[in-house]
C-alpha positions as CSV (number, residue, x, y, z in Angstrom):
1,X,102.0,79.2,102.1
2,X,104.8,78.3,104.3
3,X,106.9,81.0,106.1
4,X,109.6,79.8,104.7
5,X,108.5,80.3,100.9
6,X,107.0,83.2,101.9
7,X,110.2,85.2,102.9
8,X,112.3,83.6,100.4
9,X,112.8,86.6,98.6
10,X,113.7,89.3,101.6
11,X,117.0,88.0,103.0
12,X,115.8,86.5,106.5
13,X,115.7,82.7,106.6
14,X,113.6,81.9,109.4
15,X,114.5,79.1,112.1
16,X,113.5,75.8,111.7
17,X,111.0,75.7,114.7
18,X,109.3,78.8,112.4
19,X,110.2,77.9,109.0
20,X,107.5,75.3,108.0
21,X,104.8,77.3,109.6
22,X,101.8,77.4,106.9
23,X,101.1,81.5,107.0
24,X,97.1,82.3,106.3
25,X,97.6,86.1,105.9
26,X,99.3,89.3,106.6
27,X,99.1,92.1,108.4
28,X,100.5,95.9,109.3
29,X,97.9,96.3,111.3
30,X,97.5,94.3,114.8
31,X,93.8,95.1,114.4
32,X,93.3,92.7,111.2
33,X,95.1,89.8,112.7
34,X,93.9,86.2,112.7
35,X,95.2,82.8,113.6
36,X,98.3,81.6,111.4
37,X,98.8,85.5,110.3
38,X,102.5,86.9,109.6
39,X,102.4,90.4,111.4
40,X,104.7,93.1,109.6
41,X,105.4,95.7,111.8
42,X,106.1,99.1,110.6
43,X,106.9,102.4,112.4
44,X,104.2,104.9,111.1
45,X,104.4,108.6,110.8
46,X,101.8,108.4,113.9
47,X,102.1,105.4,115.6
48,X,104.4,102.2,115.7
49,X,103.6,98.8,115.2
50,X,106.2,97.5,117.4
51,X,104.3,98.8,120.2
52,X,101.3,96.3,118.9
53,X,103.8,92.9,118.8
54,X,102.1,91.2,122.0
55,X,98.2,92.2,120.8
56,X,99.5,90.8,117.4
57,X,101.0,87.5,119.2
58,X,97.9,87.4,121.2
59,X,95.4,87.5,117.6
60,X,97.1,84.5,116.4
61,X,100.1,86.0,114.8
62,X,102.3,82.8,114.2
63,X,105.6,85.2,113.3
64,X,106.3,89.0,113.7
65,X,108.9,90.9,111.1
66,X,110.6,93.5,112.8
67,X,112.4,96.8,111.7
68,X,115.0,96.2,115.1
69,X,115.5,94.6,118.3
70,X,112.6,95.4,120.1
71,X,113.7,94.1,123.5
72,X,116.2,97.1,123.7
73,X,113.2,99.4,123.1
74,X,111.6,98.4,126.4
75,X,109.0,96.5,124.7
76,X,108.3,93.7,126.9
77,X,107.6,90.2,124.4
78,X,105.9,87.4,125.8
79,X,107.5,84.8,123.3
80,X,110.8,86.1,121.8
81,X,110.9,83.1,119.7
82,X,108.5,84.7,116.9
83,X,109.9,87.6,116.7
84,X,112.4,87.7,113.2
85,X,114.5,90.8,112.4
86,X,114.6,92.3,108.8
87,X,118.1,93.3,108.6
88,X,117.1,95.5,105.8
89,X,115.5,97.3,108.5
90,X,113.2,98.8,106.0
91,X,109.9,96.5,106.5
92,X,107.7,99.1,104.0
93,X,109.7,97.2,101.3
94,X,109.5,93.3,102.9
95,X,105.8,94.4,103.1
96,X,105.8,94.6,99.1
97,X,108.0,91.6,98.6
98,X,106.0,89.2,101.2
99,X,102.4,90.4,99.6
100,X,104.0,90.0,96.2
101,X,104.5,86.5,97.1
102,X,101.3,85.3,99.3
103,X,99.3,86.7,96.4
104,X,101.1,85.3,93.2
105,X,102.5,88.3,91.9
106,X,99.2,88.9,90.1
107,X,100.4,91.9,87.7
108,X,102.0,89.1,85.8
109,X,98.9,87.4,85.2
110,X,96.9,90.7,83.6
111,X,97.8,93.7,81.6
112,X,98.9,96.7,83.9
113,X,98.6,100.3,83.6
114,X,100.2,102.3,86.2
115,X,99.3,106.9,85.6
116,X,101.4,108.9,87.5
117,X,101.4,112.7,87.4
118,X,100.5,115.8,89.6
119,X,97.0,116.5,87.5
120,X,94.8,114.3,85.5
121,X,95.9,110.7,86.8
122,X,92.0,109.8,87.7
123,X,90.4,111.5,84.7
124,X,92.8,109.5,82.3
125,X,92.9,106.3,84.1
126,X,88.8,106.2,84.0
127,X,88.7,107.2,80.2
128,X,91.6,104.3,79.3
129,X,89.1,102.0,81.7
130,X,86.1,102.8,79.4
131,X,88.2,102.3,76.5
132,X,89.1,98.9,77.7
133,X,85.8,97.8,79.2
134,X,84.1,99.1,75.5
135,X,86.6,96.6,73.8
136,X,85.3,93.4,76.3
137,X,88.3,93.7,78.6
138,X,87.0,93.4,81.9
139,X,89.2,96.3,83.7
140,X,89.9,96.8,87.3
141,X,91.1,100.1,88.7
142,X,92.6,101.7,91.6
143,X,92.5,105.2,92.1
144,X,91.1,108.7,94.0
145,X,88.0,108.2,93.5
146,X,87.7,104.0,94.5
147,X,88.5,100.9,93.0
148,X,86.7,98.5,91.3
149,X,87.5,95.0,91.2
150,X,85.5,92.5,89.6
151,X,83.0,95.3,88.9
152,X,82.4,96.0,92.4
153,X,83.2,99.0,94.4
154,X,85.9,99.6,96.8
155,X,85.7,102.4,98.7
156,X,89.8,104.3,98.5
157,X,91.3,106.2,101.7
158,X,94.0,106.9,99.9
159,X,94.9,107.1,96.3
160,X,97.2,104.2,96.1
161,X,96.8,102.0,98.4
162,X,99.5,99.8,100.4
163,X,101.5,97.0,99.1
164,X,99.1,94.9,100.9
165,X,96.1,95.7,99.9
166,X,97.3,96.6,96.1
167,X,98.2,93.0,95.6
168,X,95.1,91.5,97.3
169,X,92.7,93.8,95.4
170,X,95.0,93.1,91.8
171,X,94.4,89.3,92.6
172,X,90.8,89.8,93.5
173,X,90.3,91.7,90.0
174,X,92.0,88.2,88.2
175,X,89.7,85.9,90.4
176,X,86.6,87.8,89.3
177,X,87.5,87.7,85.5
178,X,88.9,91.1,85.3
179,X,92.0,90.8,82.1
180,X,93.3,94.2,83.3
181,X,93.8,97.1,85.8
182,X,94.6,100.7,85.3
183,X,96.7,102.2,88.6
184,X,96.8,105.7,89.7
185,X,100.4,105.7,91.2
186,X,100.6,108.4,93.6
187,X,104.4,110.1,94.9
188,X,103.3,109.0,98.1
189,X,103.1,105.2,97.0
190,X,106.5,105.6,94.8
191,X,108.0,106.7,98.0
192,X,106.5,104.3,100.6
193,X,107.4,101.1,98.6
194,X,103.6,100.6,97.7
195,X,104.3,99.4,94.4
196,X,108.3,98.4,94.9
197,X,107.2,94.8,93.3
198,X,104.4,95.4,91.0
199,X,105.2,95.7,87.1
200,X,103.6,97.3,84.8
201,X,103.5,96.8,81.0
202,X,102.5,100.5,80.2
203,X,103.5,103.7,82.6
204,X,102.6,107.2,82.0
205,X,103.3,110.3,83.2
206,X,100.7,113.4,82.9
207,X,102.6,116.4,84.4
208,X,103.9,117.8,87.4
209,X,103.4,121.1,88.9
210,X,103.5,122.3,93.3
211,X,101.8,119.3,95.2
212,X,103.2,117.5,98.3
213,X,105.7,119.5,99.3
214,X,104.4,119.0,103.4
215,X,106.0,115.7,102.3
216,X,109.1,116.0,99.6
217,X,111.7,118.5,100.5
218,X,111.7,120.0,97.1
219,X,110.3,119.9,93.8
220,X,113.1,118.0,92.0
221,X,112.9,115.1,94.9
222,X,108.7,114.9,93.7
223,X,109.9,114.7,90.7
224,X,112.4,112.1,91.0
225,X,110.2,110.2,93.0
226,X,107.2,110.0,90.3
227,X,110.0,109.1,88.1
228,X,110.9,106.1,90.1
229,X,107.4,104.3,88.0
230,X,109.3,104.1,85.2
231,X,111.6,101.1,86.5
232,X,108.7,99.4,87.4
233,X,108.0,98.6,83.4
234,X,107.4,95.1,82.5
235,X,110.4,94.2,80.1
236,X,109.3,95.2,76.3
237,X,106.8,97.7,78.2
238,X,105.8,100.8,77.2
239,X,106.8,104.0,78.5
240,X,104.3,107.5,78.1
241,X,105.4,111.2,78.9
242,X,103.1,113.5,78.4
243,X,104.9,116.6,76.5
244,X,102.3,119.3,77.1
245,X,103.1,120.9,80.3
246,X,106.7,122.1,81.4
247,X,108.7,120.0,83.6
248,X,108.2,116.5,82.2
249,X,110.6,114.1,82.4
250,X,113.1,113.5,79.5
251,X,112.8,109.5,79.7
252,X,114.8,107.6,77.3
253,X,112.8,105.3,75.1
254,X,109.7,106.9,76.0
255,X,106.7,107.5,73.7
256,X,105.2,110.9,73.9
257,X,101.7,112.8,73.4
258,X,100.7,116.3,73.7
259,X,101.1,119.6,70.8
260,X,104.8,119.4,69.4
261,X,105.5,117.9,66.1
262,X,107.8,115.2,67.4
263,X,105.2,114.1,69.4
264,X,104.5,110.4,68.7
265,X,100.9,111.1,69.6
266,X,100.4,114.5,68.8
267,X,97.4,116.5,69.7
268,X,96.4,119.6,67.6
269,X,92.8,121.7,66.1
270,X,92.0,121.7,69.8
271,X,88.4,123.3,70.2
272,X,86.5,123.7,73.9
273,X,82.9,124.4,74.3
274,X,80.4,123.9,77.2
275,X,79.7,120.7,76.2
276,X,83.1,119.6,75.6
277,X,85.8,119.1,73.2
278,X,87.1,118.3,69.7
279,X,90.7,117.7,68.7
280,X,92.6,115.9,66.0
281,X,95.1,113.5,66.8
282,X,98.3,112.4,64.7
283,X,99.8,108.9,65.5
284,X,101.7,107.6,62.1
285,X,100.8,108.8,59.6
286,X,97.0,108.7,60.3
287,X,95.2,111.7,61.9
288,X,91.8,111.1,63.7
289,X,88.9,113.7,65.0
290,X,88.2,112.8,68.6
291,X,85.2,114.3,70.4
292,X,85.1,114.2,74.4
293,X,82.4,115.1,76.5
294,X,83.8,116.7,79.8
295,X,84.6,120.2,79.2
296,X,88.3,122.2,79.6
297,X,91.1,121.1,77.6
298,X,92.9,119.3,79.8
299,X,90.3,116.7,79.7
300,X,91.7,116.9,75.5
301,X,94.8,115.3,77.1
302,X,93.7,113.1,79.2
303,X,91.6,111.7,76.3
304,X,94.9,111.5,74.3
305,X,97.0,110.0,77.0
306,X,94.5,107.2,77.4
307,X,94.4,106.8,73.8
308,X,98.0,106.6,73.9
309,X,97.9,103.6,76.3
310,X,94.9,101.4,74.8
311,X,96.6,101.6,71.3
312,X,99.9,100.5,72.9
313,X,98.1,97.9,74.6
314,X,96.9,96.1,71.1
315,X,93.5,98.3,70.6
316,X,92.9,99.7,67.1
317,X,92.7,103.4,67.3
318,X,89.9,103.7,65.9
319,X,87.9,101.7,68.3
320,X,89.6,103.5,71.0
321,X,88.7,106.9,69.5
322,X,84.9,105.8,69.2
323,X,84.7,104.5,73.1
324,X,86.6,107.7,73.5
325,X,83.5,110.0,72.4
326,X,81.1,108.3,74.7
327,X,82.7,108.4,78.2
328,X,80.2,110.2,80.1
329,X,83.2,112.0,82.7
330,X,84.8,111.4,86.1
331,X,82.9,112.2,89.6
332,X,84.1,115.4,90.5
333,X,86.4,116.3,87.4
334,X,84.9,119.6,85.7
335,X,82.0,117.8,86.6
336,X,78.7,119.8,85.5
337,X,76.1,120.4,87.4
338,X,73.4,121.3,85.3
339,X,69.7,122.3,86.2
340,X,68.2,124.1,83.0
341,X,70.2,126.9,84.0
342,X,72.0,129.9,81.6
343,X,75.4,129.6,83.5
344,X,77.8,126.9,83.8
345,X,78.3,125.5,87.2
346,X,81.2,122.7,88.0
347,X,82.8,120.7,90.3
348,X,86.3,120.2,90.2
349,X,89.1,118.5,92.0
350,X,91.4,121.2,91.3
351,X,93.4,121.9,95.1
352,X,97.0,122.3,93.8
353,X,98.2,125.7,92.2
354,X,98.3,124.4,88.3
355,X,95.5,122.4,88.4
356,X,93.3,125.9,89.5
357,X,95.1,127.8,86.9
358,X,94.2,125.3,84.4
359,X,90.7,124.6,85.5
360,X,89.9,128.5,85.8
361,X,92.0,128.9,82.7
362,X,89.5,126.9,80.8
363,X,86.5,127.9,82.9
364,X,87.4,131.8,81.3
365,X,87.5,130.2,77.7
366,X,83.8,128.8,78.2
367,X,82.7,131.8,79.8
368,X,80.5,134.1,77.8
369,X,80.7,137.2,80.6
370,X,82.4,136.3,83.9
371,X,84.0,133.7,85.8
372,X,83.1,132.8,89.4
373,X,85.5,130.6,91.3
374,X,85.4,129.3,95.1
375,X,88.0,127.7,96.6
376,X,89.7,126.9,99.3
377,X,92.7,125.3,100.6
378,X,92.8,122.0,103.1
379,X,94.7,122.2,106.5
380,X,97.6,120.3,107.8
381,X,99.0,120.1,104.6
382,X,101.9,122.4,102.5
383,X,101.2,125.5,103.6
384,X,102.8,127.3,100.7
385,X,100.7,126.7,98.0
386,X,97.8,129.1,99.7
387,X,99.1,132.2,98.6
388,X,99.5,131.0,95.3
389,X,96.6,129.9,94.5
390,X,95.0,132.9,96.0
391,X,97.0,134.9,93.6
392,X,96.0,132.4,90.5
393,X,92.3,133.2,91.3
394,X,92.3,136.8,91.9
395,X,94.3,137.2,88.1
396,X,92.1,134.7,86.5
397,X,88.6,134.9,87.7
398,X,86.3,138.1,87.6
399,X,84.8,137.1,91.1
400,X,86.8,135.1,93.4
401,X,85.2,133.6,97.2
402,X,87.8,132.5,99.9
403,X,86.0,129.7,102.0
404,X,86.8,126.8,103.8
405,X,87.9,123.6,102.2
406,X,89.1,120.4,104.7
407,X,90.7,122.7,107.5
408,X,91.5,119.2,109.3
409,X,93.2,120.4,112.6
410,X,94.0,123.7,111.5
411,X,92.3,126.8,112.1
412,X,90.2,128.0,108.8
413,X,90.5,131.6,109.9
414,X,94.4,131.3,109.1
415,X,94.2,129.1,106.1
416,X,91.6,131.8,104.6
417,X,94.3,134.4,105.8
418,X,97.1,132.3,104.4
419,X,95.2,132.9,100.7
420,X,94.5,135.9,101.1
421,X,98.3,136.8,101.3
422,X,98.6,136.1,97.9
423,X,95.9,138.5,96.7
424,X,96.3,141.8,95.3
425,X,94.8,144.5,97.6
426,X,93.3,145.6,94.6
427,X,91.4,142.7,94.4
428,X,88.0,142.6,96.4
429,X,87.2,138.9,96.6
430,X,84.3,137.7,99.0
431,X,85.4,135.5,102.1
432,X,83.2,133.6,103.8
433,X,84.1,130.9,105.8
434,X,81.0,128.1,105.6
435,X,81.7,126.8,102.0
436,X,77.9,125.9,101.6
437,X,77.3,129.6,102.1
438,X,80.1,130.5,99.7
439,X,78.4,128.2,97.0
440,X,74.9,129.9,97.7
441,X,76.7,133.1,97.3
442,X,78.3,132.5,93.9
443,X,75.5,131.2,92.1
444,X,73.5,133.3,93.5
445,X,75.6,135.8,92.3
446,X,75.9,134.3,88.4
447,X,74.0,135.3,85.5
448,X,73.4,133.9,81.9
449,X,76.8,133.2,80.1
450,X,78.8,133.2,83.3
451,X,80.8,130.1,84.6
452,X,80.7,129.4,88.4
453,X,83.8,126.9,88.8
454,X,83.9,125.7,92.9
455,X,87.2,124.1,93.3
456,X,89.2,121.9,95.9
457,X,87.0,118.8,96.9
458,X,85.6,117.4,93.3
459,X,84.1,114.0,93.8
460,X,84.8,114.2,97.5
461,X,81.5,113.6,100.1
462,X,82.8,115.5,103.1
463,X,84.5,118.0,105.0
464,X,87.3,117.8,107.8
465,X,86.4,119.6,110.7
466,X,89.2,119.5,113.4
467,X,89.6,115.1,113.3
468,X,86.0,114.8,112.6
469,X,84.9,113.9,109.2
470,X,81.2,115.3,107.9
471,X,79.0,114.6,105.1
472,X,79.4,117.8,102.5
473,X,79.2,117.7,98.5
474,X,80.0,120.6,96.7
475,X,77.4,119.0,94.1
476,X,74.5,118.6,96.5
477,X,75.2,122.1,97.8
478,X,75.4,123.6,94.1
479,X,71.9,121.8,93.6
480,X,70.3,123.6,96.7
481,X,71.7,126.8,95.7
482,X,70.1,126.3,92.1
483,X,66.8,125.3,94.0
484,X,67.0,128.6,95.7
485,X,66.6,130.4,92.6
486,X,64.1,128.6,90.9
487,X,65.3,125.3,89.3
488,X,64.2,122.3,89.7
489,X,67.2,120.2,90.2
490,X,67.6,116.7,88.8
491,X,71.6,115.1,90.1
């Protein structure tokens, strides 16, 4: 694509010595360039890509984008000519625009699905993928957990990933046969021009409760920013709000799902056991019995929003209810790890204030004598939320353990003391630092009937020590633990 074509759209016309230039590729990062690339350079929250112009020029960068003049930055550039200023001055947004382009605007060649929401984004964006897949649409997905284009895995840093890299991977999933692709949408992405030029012809919102707030300066600016997905809907798209938790967005047009009698999806005759859940859901005037697999009724939700979206999408309800009852669950999401024994142990995501309260909410419901949670809470990130959720454990488990989670480059002492802040002296939970020993100490610790819920890192295969990154899974650790006391473990 020529340089010219390729920037057609972002308000800098290139001179003519550049503008016929064919362009091979694009990069943010002077590390992934190669000969006939357009480099984009971005000022990070850590580091600067104006600082990288000359290794860029030096890879083969044919043209470099710039936020400013970098030659009053002391920046010394070998060959001024290549250097093009966005006069937006905003290059996160070119990024998206130029990416859009190079790759063919792909979301307009496939049905989209983009999920945003605090909690339950990955569970429902995997159950509408099953739906999808079950029905011979051949579904990509981006997410927390990885992405899958084509059928093959791609391992995820982040839950959204950049513009770049969203519309490579989208166009990737078309080349490889996939028809669709299911988006978990993250605040961060919303608010970093990740997904400025994608379109979508279903959104949906889960919930929102505390999250981010290291990174928006309040609650109504996290809100408004996961808002910002809706006006990314295809024209005669369809827009979902999920009704069932407070603080949802009042969105006009929007169809909604959850428990009240407006609902246009309405979910009631919920009923949650160990080995999952039953609900009847209203659309019409029809109602269906859906069954679901994965324990805790929020999983009853995410079942219905994904519903929502495959029958807005064209799929008969029926069918979707069927592939519905035999998703087998989500890495990491009340995830079960069961080894013959009398007590339920699982793994769960949950590392945000509601989404404990709701997975030890439901963890209690299960429980046929006492609950057991661990938990921790990760470093270098809102600070906050730790005496919160210290408070949410101590009221509703029996027998809480403070431990480590990602401490990153904080010290765990202080995160653990942060917690305990928020925990009645009355309460006498167990701390103990090494989260392996924590989950030895729980189940150890559980008998028949009880419910051992260990919280914070879900489908996650490691732990942030300082900037170093170690192998540690809450589910290989839960296994040992079981070993320990007699079961022979099969996960």
């Amino acid at each position: 694509m020529k340089l010219k074509d390729l920037l057609l759209k972002t308000g800098i016309i290139p001179p003519s010595e550049l503008a016929n230039r064919e362009i091979t590729g694009i990069a943010y990062d002077s590390r992934e360039i190669s000969s006939g690339f357009l480099f984009v350079a971005i000022k990070g929250f850590s580091t600067d890509g104006h600082n990288f112009i000359n290794k860029a020029l030096a890879s083969g960068a044919v043209a470099v984008v710039t936020e400013r003049e970098v030659s009053e930055q002391g920046i010394g550039i070998e060959d001024s000519s290549l250097i093009l200023i966005n006069p937006a001055g905003n290059n996160r947004d070119l990024l998206a625009r130029v990416s859009a382009a190079y790759y063919e605007y792909p979301w307009e060649q496939m049905k989209t699905v983009g999920i945003t929401g605090t909690n339950g984004k990955t569970s429902t964006a995997h159950i509408l993928r099953w739906i999808l897949e079950n029905e011979g649409i051949h579904t990509g997905v981006m997410g927390t957990v990885g992405h899958v284009a084509g059928g093959q895995a791609i391992e995820a840093s982040v839950t959204t990933p950049d513009s770049l890299e969203v519309a490579e991977y989208m166009k990737k999933m078309i080349s490889s046969g996939d028809q669709a692709c299911v988006m978990e949408v993250s605040s961060h992405a919303l608010a970093l021009s990740r997904v400025n030029n994608v379109r979508f012809d279903v959104t949906l919102f889960t919930n929102i409760s505390q999250d981010h707030l290291d990174f928006h300066s309040s609650m109504e600016d996290y809100l408004d920013t996961k808002k910002k997905l809706f006006g990314l809907t295809k024209l005669n798209g369809a827009k979902i709000v999920g009704t069932y938790a407070p603080g949802w967005p009042k969105i006009e047009g929007a169809i909604t799902f959850g428990e009240r009698a407006c609902d246009t999806y309405r979910v009631k005759d919920i009923s949650v056991g160990l080995s999952g859940s039953i609900f009847t859901l209203c659309w019409l005037d029809r109602e269906t019995t859906v069954s679901v697999k994965a324990p805790g009724r929020f999983n009853v939700y995410n079942a219905a929003g994904a519903i929502a979206v495959a029958v807005e999408l064209g799929i008969g309800i029926e069918e979707a209810v069927r592939a519905v009852s035999s998703f087998p669950g989500v890495p990491g999401r009340m995830e079960r790890v069961d080894c013959g024994q009398r007590f339920l142990v699982a793994v769960d995501y949950a590392h945000t204030p509601d989404a404990l309260e709701r997975v030890l909410k439901q963890g209690a419901v299960l429980a046929e004598n006492n609950l057991i949670a661990v938990f921790g809470c990760g470093g270098d990130r809102d600070s906050r939320k730790r005496p919160v959720m210290g408070k949410i454990a101590s009221e509703n488990a029996d027998l809480v353990f403070v431990t480590s989670d990602n401490p990153r480059t904080e010290s765990p002492e202080k995160i653990i003391q942060d917690i305990l802040v928020g925990i009645p002296k009355t309460t006498s939970p167990v701390v103990e630092q090494d989260r392996a020993k924590a989950i030895s100490m729980a189940i150890k610790a559980a008998r028949d009937g009880d419910v051992v819920i260990i919280a914070g890192k879900g489908h996650e295969d490691y732990q942030i020590l300082g900037k170093e990154k170690i192998h540690f899974d809450d589910r290989e650790r839960a296994v040992d633990a079981l070993a320990d006391r007699g079961y022979k473990c099969v996960h």
